[in-house]
N, C-alpha and C positions, 0 to 999 in steps of 0.2 A: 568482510573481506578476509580472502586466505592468508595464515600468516606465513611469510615470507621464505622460502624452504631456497637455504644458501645450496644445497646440494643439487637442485635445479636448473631447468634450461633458463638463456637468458633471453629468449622471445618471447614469453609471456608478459615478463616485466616491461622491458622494453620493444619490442615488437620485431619483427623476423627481419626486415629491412638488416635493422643495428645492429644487432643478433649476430646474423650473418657478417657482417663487416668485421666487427668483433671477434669471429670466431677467425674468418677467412685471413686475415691479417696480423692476427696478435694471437691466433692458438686460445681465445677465453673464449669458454664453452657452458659455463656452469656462470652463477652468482659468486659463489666464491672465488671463481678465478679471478672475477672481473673487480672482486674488493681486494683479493692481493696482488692486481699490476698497482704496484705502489709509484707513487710521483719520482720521478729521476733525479730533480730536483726542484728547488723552489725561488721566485723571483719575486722580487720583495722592494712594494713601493717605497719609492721616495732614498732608494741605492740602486736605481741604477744607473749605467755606464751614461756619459753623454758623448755622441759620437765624436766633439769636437775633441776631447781627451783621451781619446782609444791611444793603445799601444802595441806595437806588436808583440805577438805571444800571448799578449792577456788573455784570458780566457771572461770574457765579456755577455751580460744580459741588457740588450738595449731595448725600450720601446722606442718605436719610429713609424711612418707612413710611407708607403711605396708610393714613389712620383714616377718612378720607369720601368718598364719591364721591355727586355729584350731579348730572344729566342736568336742565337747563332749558330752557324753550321760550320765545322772544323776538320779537317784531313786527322785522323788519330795515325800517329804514325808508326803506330806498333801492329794495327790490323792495315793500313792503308785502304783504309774505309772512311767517308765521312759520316761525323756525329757529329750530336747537336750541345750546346751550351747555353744553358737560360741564366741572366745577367737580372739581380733585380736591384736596383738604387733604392736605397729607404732615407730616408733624411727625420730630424728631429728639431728642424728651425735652422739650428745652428751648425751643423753636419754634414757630411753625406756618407756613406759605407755599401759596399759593394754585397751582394750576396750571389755568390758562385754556383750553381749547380750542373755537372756533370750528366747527360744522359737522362734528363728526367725533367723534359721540357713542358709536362704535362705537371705541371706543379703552377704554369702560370694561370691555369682555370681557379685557382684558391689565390694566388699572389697577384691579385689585380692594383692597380693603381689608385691611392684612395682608402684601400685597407690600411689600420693600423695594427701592430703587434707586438709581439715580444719577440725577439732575436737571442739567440743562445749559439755562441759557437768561442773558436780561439782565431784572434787576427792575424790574419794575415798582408803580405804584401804582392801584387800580381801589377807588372809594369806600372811602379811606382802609385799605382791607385789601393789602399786598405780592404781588404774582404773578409767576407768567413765564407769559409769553403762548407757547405752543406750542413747547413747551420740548424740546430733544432730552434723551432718557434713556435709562437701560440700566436694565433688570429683573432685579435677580439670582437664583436658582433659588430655586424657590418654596418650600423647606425654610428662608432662609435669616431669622434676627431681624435686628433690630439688635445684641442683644448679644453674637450670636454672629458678628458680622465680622471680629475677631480669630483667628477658628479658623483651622485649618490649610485645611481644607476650602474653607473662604472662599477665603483666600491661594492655594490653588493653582488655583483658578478664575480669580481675576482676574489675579494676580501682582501685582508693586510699581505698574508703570504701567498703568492700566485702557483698551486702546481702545476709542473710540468712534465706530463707521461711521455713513456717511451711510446709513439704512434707512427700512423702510418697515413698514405694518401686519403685513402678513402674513409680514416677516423684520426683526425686530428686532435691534438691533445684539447681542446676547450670542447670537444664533443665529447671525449672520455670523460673529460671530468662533468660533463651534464649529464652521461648515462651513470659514472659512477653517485651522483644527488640524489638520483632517482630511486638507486638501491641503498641507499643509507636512510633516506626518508620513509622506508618503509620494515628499516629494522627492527628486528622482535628487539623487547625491555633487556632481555637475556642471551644469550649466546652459547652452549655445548662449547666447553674449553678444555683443545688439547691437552691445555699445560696444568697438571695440578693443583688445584688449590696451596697447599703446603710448598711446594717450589713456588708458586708465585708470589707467596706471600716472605717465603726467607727472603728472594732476590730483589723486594721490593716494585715487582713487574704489578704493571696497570692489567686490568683483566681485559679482553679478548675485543669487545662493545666498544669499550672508548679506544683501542690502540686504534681499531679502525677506523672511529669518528677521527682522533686527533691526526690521524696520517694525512686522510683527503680533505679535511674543513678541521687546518690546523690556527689556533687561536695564537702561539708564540712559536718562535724558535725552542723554547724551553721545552712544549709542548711536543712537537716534530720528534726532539730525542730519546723524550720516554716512550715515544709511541714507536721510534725506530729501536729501539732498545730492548721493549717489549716482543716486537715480532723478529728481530734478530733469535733470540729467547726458541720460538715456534721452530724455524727452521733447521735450529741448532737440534733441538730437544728431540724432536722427530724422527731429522737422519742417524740423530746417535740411536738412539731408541730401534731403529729399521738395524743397524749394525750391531749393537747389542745382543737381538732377536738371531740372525745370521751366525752369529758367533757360537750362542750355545747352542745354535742345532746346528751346527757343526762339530761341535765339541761330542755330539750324542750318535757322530755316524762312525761306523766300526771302519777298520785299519789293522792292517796287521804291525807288529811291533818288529819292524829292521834294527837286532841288537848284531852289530860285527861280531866276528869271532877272532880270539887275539892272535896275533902270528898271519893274519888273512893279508890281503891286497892293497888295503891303508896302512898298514904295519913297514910293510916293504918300501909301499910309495914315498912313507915322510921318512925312511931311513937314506931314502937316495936323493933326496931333495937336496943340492947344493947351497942352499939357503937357511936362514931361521927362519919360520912364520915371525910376523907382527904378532906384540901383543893382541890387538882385535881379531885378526885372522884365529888365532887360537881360542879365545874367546867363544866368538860365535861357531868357531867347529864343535864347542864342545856343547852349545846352545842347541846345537842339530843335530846333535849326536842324544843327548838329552829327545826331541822333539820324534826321532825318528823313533825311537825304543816305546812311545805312546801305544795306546790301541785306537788313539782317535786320529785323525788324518791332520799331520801339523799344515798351516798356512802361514808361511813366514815371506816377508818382503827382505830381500836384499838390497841395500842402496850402498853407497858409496863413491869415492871422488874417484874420477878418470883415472885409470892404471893403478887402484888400490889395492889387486887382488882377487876381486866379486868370483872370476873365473875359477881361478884355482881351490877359493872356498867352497866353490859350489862342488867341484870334480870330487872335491874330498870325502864331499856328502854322498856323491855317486859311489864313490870307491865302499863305503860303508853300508850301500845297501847290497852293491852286489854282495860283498863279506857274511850278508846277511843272506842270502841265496836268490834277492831280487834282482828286476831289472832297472834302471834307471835313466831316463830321457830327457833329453836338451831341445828345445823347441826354440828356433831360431827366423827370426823377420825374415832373411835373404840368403838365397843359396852362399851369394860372397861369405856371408858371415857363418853359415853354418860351414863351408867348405874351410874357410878361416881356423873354427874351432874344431872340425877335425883334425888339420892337421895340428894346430897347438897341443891337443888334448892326446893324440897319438902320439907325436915328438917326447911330451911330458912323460908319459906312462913307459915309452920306449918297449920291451921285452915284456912288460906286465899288459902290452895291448897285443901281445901276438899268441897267445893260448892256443896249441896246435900246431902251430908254423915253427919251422926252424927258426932256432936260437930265440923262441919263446920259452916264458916261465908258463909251468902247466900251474903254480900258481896265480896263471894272470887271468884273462877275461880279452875280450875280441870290441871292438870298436867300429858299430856299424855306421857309415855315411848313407840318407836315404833323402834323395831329392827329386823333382817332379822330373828333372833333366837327364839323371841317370839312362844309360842302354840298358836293355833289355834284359841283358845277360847281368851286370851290375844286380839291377833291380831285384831279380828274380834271386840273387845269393843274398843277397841285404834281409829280402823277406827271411830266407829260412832263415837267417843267423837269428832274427829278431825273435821268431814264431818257435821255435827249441830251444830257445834260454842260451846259444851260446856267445851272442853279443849281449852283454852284462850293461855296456852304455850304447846307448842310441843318440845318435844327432841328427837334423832333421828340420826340414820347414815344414808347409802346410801340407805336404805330401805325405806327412806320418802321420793324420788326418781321416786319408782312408777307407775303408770298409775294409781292403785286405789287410792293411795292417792288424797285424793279432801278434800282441803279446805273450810272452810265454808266463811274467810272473813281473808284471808292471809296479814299482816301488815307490819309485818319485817320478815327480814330471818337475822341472827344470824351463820355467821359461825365461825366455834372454827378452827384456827390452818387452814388458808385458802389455803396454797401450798400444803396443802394434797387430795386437791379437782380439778381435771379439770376441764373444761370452760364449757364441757358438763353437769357434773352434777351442778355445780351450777346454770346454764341456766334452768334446767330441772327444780328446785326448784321457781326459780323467777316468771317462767311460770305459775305458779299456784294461783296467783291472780285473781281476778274477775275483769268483766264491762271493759278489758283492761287495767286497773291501773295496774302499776307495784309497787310490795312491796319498801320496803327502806330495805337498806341492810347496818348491820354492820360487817364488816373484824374483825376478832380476832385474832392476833398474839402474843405467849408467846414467841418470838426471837426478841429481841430490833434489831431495825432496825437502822443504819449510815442515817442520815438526808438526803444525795443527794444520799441513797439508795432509800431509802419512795420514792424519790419524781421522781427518773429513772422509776422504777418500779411498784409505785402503784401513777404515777402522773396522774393519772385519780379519785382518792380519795383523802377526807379531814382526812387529820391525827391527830387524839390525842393521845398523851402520857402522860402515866402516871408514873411521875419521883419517886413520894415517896413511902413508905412503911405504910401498917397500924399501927396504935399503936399495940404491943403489939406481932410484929413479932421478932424474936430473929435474932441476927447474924449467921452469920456460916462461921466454920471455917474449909480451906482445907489443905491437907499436900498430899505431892507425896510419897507413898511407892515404894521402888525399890527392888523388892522381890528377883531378881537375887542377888543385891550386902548385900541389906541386910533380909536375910532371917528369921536373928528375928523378924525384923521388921512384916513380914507377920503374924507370930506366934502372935506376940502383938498384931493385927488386930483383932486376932479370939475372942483374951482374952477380948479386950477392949468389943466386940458384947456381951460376957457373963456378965462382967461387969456393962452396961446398960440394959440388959434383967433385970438383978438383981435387979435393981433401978426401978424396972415395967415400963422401957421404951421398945421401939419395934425398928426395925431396916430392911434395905431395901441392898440386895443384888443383886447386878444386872453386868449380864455377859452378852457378846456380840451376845453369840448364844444357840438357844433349845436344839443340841443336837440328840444324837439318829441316828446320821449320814443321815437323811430324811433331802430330800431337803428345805427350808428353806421356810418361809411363805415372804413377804415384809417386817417385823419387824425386821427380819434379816441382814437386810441391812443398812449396816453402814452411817453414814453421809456423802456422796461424796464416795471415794472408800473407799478399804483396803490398810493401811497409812503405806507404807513400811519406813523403818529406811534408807532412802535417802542412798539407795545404798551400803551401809556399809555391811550388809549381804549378799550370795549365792541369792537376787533375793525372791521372793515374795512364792515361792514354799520350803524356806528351813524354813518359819519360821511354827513354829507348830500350828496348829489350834485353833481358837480364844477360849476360857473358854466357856464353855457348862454350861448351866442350869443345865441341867437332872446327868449329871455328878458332879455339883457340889454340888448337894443334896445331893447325895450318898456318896460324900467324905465327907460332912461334917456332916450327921447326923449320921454316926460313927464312925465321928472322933475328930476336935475340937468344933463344937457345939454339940457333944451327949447330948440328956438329953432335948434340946430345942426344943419346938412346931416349927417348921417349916412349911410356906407355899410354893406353884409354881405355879409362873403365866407368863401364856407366851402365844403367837396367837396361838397355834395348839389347845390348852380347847376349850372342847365345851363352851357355853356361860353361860349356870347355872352353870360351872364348876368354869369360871374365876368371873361370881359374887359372890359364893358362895366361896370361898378366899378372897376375897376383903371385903366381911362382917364380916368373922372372923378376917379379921387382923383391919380392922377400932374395929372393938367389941374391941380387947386391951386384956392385959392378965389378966382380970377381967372375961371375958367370960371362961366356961368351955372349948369352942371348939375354944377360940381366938389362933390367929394367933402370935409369938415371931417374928418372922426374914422369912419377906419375900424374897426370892431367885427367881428373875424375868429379862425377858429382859426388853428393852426398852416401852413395853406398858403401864410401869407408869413414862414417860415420863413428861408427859405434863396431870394438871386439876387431880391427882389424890390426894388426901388433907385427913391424916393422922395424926392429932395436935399431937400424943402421939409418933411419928415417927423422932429420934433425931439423926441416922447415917445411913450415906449413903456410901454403901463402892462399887465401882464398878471395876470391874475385868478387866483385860489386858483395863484399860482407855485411853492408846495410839490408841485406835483401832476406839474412836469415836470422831468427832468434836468437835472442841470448844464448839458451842453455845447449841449441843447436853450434853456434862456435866455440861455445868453451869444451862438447863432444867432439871436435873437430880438431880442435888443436892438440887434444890430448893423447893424439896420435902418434906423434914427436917427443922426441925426448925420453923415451923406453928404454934405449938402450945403453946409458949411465953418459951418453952427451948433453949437455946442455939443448935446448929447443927453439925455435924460432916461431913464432905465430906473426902471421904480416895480414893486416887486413886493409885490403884494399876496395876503395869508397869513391865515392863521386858525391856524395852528401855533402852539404853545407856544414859548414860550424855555426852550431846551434839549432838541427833540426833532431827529431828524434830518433832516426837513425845511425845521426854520427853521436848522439848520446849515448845511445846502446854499444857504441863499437868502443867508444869511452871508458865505458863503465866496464867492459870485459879484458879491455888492455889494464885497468886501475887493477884488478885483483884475479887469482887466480882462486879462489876459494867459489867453488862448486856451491854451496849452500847459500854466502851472499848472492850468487848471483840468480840462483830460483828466485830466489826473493825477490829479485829487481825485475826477473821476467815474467813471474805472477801477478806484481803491478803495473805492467806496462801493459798485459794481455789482457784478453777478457778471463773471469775466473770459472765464468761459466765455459767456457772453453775446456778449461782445466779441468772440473770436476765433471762436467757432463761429459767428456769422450771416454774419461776415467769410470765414471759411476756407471755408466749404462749405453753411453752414443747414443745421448738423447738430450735435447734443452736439459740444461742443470733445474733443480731444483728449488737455487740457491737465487731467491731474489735481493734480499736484502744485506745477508750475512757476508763478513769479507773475512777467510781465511786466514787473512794475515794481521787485520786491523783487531779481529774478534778472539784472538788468542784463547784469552784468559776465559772470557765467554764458552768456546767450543771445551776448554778442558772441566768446569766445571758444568754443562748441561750432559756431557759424557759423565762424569760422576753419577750426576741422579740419573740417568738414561738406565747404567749398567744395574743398578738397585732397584729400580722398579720392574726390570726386565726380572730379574734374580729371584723376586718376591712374587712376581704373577706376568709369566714368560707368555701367556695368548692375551694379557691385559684386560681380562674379565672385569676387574674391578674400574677399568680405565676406559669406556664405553670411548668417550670422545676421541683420547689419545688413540687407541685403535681403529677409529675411523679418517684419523688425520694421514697413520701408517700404512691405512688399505689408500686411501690417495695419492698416497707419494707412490704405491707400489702400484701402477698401473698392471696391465695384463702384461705389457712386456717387461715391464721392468721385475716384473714376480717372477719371472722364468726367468730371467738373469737371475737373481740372486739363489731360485732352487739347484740354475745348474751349477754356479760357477764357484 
């Protein structure tokens, strides 16, 4: 018999039927795959739940026998379409517990009456009867009772700790774990291991053979954690290693060296600034100032907290290459936001942006705006400024993208808010240097990043942060309105907005969606999904559709804000549409046609900067991310007033929504709160939209849990890359690193 070759198909082993389900369902395509979907977790006789003792919120593993299964039809009242709802009753003697399932009423062909299984979910409560809402489970063979779980039969089916995969209809978790027996039962004595000998032996890691026995046919819990400790180990060591490799051949591609000249166009700029820089601010200018005089192409991450400065750091950088004879470009998600930082970055510069024009400094440089929206005439002046060197900074969406876009002498590329861009268009951008040099490129992110976050995900760049706050930014303070329980409280909301209009402040309304029942643009789209109340309601379809813009201008401008200029901005405006609001509400209510209380989704997110802008009240707030309201509220409070954040909810006390609006009113510290949205989220989320917009890589390892882990497998990663950079000597490991780097993912990291 052949021996067992893990880099192969998995219908030989198991036959094309399984094969196919496997693949079709769960992305495992090879043997390997199919030994690293590792159990989710594990259920373990003789602890578990008895239904008679459930609680709500627990998070429960019961065995039980389905005595009812019933299929219902339901009015969803958000499509006003009927759907279906499969109900199944399992009991344990002494028991009974609901199990919910939404939309997926073909689940009752496996959940017949008679079967028994294992249940995996958190309790809940649905007209006073207990459930779990779409509960992971294992089916055990169709012979088996309840009273006969004691048998031998049983026991060597399951064994003492029972896994439980992430699966799917058509390969449920007791069929994974029978196809996965089948591929351990025919494992070679030996295994080809990524991980070094000499790492694995400092770190005290079990080798390769047993981590995989002990993961899927685990003899203790003791056992379980070396084995997850172990292959944490693997995926750590890998991606550092695929990042390590990225690094120094990057470090090996030419760049030209932008050194300012003194007396030049940053000389001017920091003499006219009415401000001190922050210690950091200074800091890191002089990190980039450092980085850009390189002959290799720097790659540095900018992060920092809401209104730290990120902008002005970065412009300074700009100012330094033009000094230097380059160009330098802002790569902006949304016209609002790059029309935003036009005008900021123009206002700021003043006469050092007008080069040529009256009551310009012929020591300054020209400031081109290029967006897909632009006339004709616009567009056509834009190009040439860009295309003959005489706009020095460029600002710019996915329009600067191009083929006619040509550069005259491209320096840096400046991206604002970097996970809104794929690998393609920032490639496309970089592309556009001359003589073969590649620009320097700085990352800008307004989401504080967890440290062995940065360093999983962008550990192919040098990170700066910036911890403090300018002089002169105010506090802000948040409170959670709960307009079900207290609906004064909402009314109070409206009054307080009238009360600050009063005070000639301005204020920022902002709802989850435009409206109009038209399908939604991208801006619509909430951070991660739509954040049901962890099962405690009828399922995703009973709760009512998120607060509308366009709707909620209408209720409010004749009703509690009558009387108040109101503006609306949202992606569906044409582009004069959405600049021509954003000038009347920055104008303040000094302007005849100024803007009171803007009523907007999510496009004033992130970079849009309104000093006279002191409450930020955002509608149904259980519906967006953490790290999405703490960019939202950071809006307010700019301009040396104090700030208001109002989050208003319809959420329970005690669901996970009103936790999250909790936990963002408790603290205003940008960095705790990543944290708390990284574990509330998936991580694969995080790191796969990040790493490539692809499934993460990351099965077992947890960013945040594995600190100390990710910072030393990066140690030896960077050393053995250093000592044999195509890993000649490392056969294995370099086959671990050609897997991780699929074909597309190898063209992301050549281009980007």
């Amino acid at each position: 018999m052949a021996e067992l070759d893990l880099s192969g198909p998995l219908a030989p082993v198991l036959g094309a039927k399984t094969a196919k389900a496997l693949e079709t369902g769960l992305g495992l395509r090879t043997v390997e795959d199919l030994l690293r979907h590792y159990p989710r977790r594990y259920a373990e006789r003789g602890q578990l739940s008895d239904l008679a003792s459930l609680e709500v919120d627990e998070h429960v593993t019961v065995m039980a026998r389905i005595s009812k299964v019933d299929s219902k039809s339901y009015l969803d009242r958000r499509t006003n379409r009927r759907t279906d709802r499969l109900e199944v009753v399992v009991t344990d003697g002494q028991g009974s517990l609901v199990l919910t399932f939404f939309k997926q009423s073909w689940r009752a062909k496996d959940l017949r009456e008679g079967r028994v299984g294992l249940f995996s979910g958190k309790v809940g409560v649905f007209r006073s009867q207990r459930q779990l809402a779409h509960p992971d489970y294992v089916l055990l063979p169709e012979s088996t009772d309840l009273e006969s779980v004691a048998d031998e039969s049983v026991l060597s089916y399951a064994g003492a700790l029972i896994p439980v995969y992430p699966a799917t209809a058509a390969m449920p978790s007791w069929k994974i774990a029978s196809a996965v027996g089948i591929v351990l039962d025919q494992l070679p004595v030996s295994l080809d291991d990524p991980l070094p000998e000499s790492t694995r032996i400092s770190h005290e890691l079990m080798d390769l053979r047993t981590a995989l026995m002990a993961i899927h046919r685990p003899e203790s819990r003791v056992a379980v954690f070396s084995a997850q400790q172990r292959l944490r180990w693997d995926e750590a060591f890998v991606l550092q290693t695929v990042l390590a490799q990225r690094r120094l051949a990057q470090m090996a591609l030419p760049a030209t060296a932008r050194i300012p000249s003194t007396g030049g166009i940053l000389d001017t700029f920091d003499a006219s600034l009415p401000f001190t820089l922050t210690t950091g601010q200074r800091e890191i200018g002089e990190q980039l100032r450092t980085d850009l005089a390189a002959t290799h192409p720097m790659n540095r991450l900018l992060q920092g907290e809401v209104g730290s400065g990120k902008t002005l750091v970065a412009l300074r950088a700009m100012l330094a290459v033009v000094d230097a004879g380059g160009q330098a470009v802002l790569l902006a998600p949304t016209e609002v936001l790059a029309a935003q930082h036009h005008r900021s970055i123009t206002a700021m510069l003043g006469p050092l942006a007008e080069r040529g024009m009256i009551g310009g400094l012929d020591t300054g440089t020209r400031v081109a705006l290029l967006t897909g929206s632009l006339s004709t005439a616009r567009r056509r002046q834009a190009l040439l400024d860009i295309s003959v060197g005489e706009a020095g900074i460029v600002i710019g969406t996915h329009a600067l993208l191009e083929d006619r876009v040509q550069f005259f002498d491209l320096g840096l590329v400046v991206v604002d808010e970097q996970h809104r861009f794929g690998v393609e268009q920032r490639a496309a951008l970089t592309a556009k240097s001359r003589d073969g040099a590649r620009p320097h490129v700085l990352v800008m992110t307004a989401t504080p990043i967890p440290r062995t976050v940065a360093m999983t995900v962008f550990g192919d760049l040098d990170v700066s942060t910036l911890s403090e706050l300018p002089q002169g930014r105010a506090p802000i303070t948040t409170h959670v309105v709960p307009s079900l329980e207290r609906p004064d409280l909402l009314a109070r909301v409206w009054s307080r907005i009238r009360e600050e209009v009063a005070a000639g402040r301005q204020v920022y309304v902002v709802a989850p969606r435009i409206g109009d029942d038209q399908a939604g643009s991208a801006e619509e789209e909430l951070d991660g999904a739509d954040l049901s109340d962890d099962g405690n309601q009828e399922g995703a379809g009973s709760r009512r559709p998120p607060v509308a813009v366009l709707d909620l201008v209408s209720e409010l401008r004749d009703g509690a804000l009558a009387g108040l200029r109101l503006g609306v901005l949202h992606g569906r405006l044409a582009a004069d549409d959405k600049d021509d609001v954003m000038r009347r509400f920055t104008a303040g209510p000094a302007a005849s046609d100024g803007v009171d209380v803007l009523i907007a989704t999510t496009v004033i997110e992130v970079g849009v900067d309104v000093p006279n802008a002191t409450v930020m009240v955002i509608m149904d707030a259980d519906r967006f991310g953490v790290s999405q309201l703490h960019q939202l509220r950071g809006r307010v409070g700019r301009g040396g007033l104090p700030g208001l954040a109002l989050l208003v909810t319809e959420s329970a006390p005690g669901t996970s929504g009103r936790a999250r609006l909790e936990a963002v009113a408790a603290t205003v510290d940008g960095f705790e709160l990543s944290r708390i949205d990284l574990q509330q989220r998936r991580e694969g989320d995080v790191l796969g939209a990040v790493q490539s917009g692809r499934k993460s890589s990351l099965r077992m390892l947890s960013v945040l849990r594995d600190e100390d882990l990710i910072d030393e497998a990066r140690t030896e990663a960077v050393a053995y890359v250093q000592q044999d950079p195509e890993l000649r000597d490392h056969p294995a490991l370099a086959r671990a690193v050609s897997a991780l780097l699929d074909e597309e993912q190898a063209e992301y990291l050549e281009k980007s």
